[in-house]
Every structure is written in C-alpha cells, then in structure tokens.
MIZAVEX-138914 format. One line per 8 residues: their letters; for each residue x, y negated, z of N, C-alpha, C. Coordinates in steps of 0.02 Angstrom, whole numbers, plus 50000, padded with zeros to 5 digits. Each point is the difference from the previous one (the first is absolute). Layout:
<rs>
a = X Y Z X Y Z X Y Z  ... .
</rs>
This chain:
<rs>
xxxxxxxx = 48761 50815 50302 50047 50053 49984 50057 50003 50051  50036 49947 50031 50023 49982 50056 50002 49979 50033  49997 50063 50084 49984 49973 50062 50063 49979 50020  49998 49909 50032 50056 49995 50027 50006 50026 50067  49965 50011 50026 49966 50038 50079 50043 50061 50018  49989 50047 49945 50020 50068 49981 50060 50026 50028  50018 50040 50048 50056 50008 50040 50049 50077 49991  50022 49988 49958 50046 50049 49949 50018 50055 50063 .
xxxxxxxx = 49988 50025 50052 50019 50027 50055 49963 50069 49983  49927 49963 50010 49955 50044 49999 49993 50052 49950  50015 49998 49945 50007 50037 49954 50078 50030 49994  50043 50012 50045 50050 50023 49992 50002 50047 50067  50002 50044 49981 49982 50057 50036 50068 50009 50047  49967 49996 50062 50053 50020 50052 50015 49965 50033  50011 49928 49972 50030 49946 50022 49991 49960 50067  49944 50019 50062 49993 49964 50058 50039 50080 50036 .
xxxxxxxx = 49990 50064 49967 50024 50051 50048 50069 50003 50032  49977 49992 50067 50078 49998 50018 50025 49938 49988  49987 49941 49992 50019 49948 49992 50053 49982 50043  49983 49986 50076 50034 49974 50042 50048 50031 50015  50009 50083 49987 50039 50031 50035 50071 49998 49952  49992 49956 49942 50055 50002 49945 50056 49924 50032  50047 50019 49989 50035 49917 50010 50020 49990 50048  50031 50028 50044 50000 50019 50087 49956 49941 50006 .
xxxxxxxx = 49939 50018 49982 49921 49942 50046 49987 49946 49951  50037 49959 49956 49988 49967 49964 49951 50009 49970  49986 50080 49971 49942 50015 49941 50015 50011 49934  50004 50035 49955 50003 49996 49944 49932 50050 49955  49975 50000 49953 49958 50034 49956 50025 50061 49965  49944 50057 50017 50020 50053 49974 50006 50014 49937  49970 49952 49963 50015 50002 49930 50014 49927 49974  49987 49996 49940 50035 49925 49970 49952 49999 49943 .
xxxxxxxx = 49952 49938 50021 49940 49960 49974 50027 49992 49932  50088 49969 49987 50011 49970 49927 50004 50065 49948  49991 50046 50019 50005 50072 49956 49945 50059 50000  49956 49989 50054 49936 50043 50020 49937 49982 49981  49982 49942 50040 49933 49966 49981 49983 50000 49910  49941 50037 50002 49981 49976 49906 49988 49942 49998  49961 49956 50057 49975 49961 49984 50040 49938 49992  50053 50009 50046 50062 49948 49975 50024 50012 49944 .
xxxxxxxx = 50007 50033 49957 50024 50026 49943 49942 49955 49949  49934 50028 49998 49952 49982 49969 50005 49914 49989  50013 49975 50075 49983 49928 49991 50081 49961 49969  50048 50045 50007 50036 49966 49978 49999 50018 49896  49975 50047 49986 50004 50026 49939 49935 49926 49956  49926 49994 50030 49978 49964 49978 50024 49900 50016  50056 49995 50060 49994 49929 50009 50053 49988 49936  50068 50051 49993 50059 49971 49955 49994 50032 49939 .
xxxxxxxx = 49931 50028 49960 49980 50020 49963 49980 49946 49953  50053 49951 49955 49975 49948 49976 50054 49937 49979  49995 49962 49947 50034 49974 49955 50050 49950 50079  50049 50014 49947 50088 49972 50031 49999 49936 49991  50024 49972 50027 50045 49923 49953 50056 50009 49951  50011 50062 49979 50059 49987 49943 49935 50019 49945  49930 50026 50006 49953 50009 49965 49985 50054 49988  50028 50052 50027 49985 50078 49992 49942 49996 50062 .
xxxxxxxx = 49988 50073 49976 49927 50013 50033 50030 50071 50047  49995 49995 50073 50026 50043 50021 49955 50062 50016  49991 50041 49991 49936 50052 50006 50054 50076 50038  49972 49988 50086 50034 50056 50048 49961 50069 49962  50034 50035 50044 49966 50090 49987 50019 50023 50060  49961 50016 50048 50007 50040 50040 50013 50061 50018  50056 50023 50023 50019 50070 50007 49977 50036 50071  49981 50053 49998 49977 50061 50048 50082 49966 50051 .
xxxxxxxx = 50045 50048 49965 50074 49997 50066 50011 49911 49996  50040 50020 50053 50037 49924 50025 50064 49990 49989  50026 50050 49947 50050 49982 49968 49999 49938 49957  49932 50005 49963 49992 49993 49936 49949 49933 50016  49960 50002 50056 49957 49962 50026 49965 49963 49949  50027 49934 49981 49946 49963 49950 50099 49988 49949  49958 50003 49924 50046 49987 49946 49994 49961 49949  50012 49986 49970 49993 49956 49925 50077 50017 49973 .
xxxxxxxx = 50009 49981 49922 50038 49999 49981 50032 50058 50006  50068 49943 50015 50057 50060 50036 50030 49991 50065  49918 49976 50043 50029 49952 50058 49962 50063 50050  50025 50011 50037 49967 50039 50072 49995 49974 50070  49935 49977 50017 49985 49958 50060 49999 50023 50058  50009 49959 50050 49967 50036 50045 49996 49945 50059  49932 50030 50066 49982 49938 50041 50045 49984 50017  49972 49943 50049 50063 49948 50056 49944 49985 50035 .
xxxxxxxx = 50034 50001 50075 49962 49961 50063 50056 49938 49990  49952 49935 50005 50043 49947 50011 49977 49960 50075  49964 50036 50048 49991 49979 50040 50036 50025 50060  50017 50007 50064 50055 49998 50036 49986 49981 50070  50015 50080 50049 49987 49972 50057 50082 50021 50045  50046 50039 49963 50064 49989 50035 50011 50054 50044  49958 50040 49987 49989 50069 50065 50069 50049 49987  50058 49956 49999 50062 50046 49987 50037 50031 50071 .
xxxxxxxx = 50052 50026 50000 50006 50040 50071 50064 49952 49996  50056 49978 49962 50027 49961 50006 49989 49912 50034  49929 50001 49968 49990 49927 50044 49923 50023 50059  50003 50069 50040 49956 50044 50028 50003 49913 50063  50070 49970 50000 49990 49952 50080 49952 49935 49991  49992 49998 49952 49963 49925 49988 49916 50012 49981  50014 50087 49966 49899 50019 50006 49995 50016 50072  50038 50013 50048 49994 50024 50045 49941 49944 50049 .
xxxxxxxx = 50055 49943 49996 49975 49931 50027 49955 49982 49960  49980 50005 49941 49935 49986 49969 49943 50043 50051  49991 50072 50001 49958 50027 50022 49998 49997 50069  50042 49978 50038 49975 49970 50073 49961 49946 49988  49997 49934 49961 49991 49937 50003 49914 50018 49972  50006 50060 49959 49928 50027 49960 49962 50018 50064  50006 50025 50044 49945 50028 50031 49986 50080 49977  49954 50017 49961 49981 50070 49962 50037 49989 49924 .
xxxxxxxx = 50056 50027 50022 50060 49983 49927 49960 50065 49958  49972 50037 49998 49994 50055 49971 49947 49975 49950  49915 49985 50040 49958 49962 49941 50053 49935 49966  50050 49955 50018 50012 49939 49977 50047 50025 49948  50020 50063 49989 50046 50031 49950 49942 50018 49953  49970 50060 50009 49958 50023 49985 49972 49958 49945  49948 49949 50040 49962 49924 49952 50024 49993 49955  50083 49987 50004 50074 49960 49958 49993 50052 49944 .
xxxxxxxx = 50024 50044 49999 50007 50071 49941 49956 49982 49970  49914 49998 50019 49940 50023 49949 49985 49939 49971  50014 49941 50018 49995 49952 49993 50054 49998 49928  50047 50023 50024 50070 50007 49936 49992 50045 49953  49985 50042 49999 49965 50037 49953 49953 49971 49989  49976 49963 49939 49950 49976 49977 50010 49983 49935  50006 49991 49951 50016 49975 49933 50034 49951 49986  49978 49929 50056 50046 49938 49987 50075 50017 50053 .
xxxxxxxx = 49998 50062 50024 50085 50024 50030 50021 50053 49971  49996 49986 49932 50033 50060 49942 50026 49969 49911  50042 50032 49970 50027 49970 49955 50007 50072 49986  50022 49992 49918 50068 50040 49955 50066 49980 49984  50034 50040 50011 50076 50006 49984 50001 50050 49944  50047 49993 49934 50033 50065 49972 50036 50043 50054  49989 50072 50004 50011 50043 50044 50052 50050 49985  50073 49996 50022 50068 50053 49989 50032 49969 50064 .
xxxxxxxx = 50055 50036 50001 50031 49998 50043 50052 49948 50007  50001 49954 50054 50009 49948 50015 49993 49938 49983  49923 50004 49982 49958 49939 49958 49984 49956 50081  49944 49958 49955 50014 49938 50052 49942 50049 50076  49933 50034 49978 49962 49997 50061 50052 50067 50073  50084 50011 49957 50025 50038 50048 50040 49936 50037  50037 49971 49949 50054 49955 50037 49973 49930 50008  49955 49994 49998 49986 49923 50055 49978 50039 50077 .
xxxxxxxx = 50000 50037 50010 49994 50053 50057 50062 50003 50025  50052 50051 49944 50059 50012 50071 50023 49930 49987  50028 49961 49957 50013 49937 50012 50010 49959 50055  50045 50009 50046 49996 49943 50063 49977 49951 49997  50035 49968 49950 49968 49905 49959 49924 49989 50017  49973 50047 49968 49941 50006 49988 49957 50031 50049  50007 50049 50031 49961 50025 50037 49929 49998 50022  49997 50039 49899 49923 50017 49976 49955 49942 50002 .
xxxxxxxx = 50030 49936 50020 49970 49953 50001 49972 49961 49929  49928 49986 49995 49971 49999 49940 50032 49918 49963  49983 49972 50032 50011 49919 50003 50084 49999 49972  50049 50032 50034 50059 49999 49965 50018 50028 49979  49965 50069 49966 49984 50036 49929 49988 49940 49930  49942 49983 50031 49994 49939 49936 50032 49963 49994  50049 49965 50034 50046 49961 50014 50048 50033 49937  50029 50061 50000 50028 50026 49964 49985 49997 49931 .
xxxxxxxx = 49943 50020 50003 49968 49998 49921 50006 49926 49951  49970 49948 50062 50001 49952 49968 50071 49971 49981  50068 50020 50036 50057 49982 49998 50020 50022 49941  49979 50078 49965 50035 50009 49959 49955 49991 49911  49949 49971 50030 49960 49969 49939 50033 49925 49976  50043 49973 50073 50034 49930 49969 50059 50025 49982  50020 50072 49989 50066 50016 49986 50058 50002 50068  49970 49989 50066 50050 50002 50061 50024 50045 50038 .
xxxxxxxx = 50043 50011 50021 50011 50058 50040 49977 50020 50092  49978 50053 50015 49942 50022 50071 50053 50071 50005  49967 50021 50068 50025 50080 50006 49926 50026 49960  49994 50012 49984 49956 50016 49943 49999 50007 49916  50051 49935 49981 49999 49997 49927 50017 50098 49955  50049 50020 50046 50011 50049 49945 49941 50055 49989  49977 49994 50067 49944 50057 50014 49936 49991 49931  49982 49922 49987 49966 49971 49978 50010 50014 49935 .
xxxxxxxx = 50073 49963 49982 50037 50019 49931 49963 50076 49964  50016 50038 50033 49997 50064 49988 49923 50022 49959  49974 49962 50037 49920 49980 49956 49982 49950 49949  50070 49963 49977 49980 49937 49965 49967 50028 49946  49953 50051 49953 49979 50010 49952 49919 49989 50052  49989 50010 50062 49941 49991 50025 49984 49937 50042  50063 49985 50016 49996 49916 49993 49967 49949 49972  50043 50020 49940 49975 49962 49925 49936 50022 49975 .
xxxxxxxx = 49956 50023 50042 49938 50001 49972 49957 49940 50018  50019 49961 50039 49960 49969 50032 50032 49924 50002  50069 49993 49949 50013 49942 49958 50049 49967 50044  49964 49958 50081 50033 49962 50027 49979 50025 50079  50010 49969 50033 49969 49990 50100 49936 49973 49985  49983 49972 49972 49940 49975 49996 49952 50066 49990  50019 50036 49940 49959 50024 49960 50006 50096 50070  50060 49987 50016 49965 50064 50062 49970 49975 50044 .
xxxxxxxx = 50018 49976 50029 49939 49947 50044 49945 50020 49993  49970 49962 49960 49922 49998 49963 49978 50067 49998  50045 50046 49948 49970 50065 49981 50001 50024 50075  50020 50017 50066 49994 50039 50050 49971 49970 50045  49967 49926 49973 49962 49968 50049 50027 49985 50080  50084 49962 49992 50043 49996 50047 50001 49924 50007  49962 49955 49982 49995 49916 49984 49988 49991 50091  49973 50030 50038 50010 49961 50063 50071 50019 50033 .
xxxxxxxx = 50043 50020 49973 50063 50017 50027 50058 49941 49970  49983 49961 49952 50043 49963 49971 49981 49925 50014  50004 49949 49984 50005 49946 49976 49940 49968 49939  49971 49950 50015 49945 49987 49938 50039 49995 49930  50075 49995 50007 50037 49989 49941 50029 50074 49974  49995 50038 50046 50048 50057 49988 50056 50002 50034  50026 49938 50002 50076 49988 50011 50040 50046 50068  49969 50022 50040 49989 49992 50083 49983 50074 50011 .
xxxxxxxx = 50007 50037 50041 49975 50078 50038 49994 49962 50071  49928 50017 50027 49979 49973 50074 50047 50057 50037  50063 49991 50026 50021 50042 50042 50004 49982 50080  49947 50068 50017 49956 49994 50055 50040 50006 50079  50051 50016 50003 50034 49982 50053 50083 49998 49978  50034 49964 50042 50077 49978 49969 50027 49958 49955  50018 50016 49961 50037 49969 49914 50007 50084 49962  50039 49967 49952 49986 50033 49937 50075 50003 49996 .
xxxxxxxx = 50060 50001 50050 50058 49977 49990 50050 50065 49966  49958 50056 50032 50040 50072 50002 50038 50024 50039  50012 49955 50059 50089 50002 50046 49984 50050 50049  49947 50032 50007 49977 50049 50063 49944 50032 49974  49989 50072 50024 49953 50043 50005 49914 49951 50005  49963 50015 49948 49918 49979 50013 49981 50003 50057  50011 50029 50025 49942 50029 50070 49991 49945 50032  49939 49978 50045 49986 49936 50032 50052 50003 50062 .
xxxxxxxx = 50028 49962 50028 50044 49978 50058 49979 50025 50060  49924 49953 50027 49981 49988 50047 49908 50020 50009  49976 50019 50046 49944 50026 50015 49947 49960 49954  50020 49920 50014 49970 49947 49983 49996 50015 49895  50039 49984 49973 50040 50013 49970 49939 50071 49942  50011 50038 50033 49955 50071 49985 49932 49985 50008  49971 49966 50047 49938 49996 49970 49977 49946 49961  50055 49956 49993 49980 49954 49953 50028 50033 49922 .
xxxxxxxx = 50026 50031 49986 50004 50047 49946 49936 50036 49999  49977 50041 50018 49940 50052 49997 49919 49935 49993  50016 49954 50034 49959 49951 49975 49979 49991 49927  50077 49950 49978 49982 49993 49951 50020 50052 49929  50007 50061 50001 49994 50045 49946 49913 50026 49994  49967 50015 50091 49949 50008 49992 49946 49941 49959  50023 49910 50014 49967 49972 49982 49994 50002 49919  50073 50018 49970 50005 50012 49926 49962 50057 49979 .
xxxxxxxx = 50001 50065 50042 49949 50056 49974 49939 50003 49990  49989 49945 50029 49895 49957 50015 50006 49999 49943  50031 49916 49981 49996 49972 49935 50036 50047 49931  50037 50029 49997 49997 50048 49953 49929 50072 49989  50002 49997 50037 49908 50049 50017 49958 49972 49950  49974 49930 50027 49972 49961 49968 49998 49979 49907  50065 50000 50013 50014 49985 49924 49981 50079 49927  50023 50047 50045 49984 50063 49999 49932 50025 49971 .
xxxxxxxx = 49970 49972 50055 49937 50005 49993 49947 49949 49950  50027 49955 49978 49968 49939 49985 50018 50029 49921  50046 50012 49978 50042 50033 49936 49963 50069 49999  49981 50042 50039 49970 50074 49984 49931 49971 49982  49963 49976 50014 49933 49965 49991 49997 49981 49926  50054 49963 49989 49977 50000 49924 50029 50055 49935  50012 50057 50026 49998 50054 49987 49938 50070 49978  49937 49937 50034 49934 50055 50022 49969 49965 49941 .
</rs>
C-alpha cells in the first residue's frame, strides 16, 4: 500500500518546470508536493489513520482543497517536509560553495529533492496560521531544521522551555494525543532520531544550545548535516515500510 520509493514530485504537476530558473539559480518547485500530490495525501491519510496512545482511534478524511487537506475531529492537518537542503538566497554563499565542490550541482540537487520527497521526509502538523510546519521555518533558532524541531518537542513534553514551546503550546490539545516524547516518537516512527531511552534528540550538526541561527557554519559542516538527515530518511523509509506491510 506504501511505496517508500514513491517521489511526491511526480505527481505534482508543474513542479520540475522551470525549476532552475526560480531562486536567482538555486531552484525552487513550481508547485508544492505538501498540498498537490494525492498520493502524499493518500499515504499520509492511511499511515496516521489509527489508534493514539491516549487510546482514541484517529480516522483522517481527506479533502479535495488544501485548505482543508486531511481532518479529524476539530483538528485540520496539513503536510511537512522535514527534510532540508538549505537552498535559501540568504545563505545563496555557502550553496554556492556546495555546488562548486558538487561538480553537476544540478543532478546532486535534483537526486536530494526526489530522494526528499518520499514518505519517510514527510510528517503532519495541525495547519493555521503560525503553527509549527510555518515557524520552525522562519525561526532563525531553528532553521527548518528537523533534528532541532524535535529537540523542541521533546523539551516541552519535559515541561522546558525552546524557541518553539509557544508555537507548540498552541497545539497542546494535539500534543496530548500522543501522551509523552515517547509516545510521538513511536507513533511517527522518529525512534532513529532519539536515544534508545528517549531521553536524547541525535542532533546532527552543532548543539541544541539555541545561541545562533541553525544553518550549518562551514562547507564541512553542511555535508555532514545532509549526511546524516539522509541517513535518518533511509531508516525511517524502512520502518515505514516494514509497518505498511502489516497493513496488507
């Protein structure tokens, strides 16, 4: 029922047209996979289609618009890319020096995207205005960075304070569906990002301190970030997939 393979691109109409010429050269997509693609919709409607840890049974509905995207309750969802290649025009000097060091930066972007689009580089957020999948984005702290996204989450599951808590707050009725850090974890199949205890978020380049903007420093730095989020998107794939299987 789910391909982890499956490259949410393709089904979103428009999205290689004109690619390069968006971003003075960086690239950006003519449309947006987290609101277009059915089939991202579909796979996210059947993976979080299913009993909570507070014991409710969560059952999505898929909507035609992308207002409304996937719903329950009185909750309104919507995707998240949690994967991350930094193609901002603000930090345009450090992709710059990436794509010299690439050789054919265009396929090595290219690969990166379809590769990211895939199921294990997607999540749900409750979806309004200035929920978390907007502001761990503009967020400096953060800078869309997934690893100290969760960092956040898990901070405010021990009750601590992140540039994040209020954003989070704001959802504590969707929080609390899922009990503790443990229990989101598990349900979004995020266990290679933490600690065998829980205790811990593997944060993949830096600290977790907050005192400066996410973005990687140094050339070095950046591809050892893109490393290991890709190595987490493997093993979340996997898990993905191993969990849709017993579904059939």
């Amino acid at each position: 029922m789910i391909d982890i393979n499956f490259d949410f691109t393709t089904d979103s109409e428009g999205y290689w047209e004109g690619f390069w010429d968006r971003k003075e050269g960086l690239g950006e997509g003519g449309s947006d996979p987290d609101s277009v693609s059915a089939t991202l919709k579909e796979y996210h409607r059947i993976l979080w289609s299913r009993e909570l840890p507070n014991g409710e049974f969560m059952e999505l509905k898929a909507n035609p618009d992308s207002y409304k995207y996937l719903t329950w309750k009185d909750f309104r969802f919507g995707s998240d890319a949690i994967i991350v290649g930094f193609r901002y025009i603000k930090y345009k000097y450090m992709i710059e020096k990436v794509m010299e060091s690439v050789g054919d930066y265009k396929s090595y972007y290219e690969d990166m995207i379809r590769k990211s689009y895939t199921i294990g580089g997607m999540i749900i957020f409750p979806k309004h205005q200035n929920s978390m999948n907007q502001n761990r984005g503009t967020n400096r702290l953060i800078s869309d960075r997934w690893d100290l996204t969760l960092e956040c989450i898990r901070r405010y599951y021990n009750g601590e304070n992140s540039p994040l808590y209020d954003t989070i707050l704001k959802d504590k009725e969707f929080f609390d569906l899922f009990v503790d850090f443990k229990g989101y974890v598990d349900f979004f199949f995020l266990q290679d990002c933490v600690s065998s205890d829980y205790s811990k978020v593997d944060i993949w380049v830096g600290n977790a301190e907050f005192k400066e903007d996410g973005l990687p420093k140094t050339l070095d730095e950046y591809f050892e970030f893109i490393n290991k989020e890709f190595v987490f998107l493997d093993k979340r794939n996997k898990r993905i997939k191993e969990f849709s299987e017993t579904l059939l």
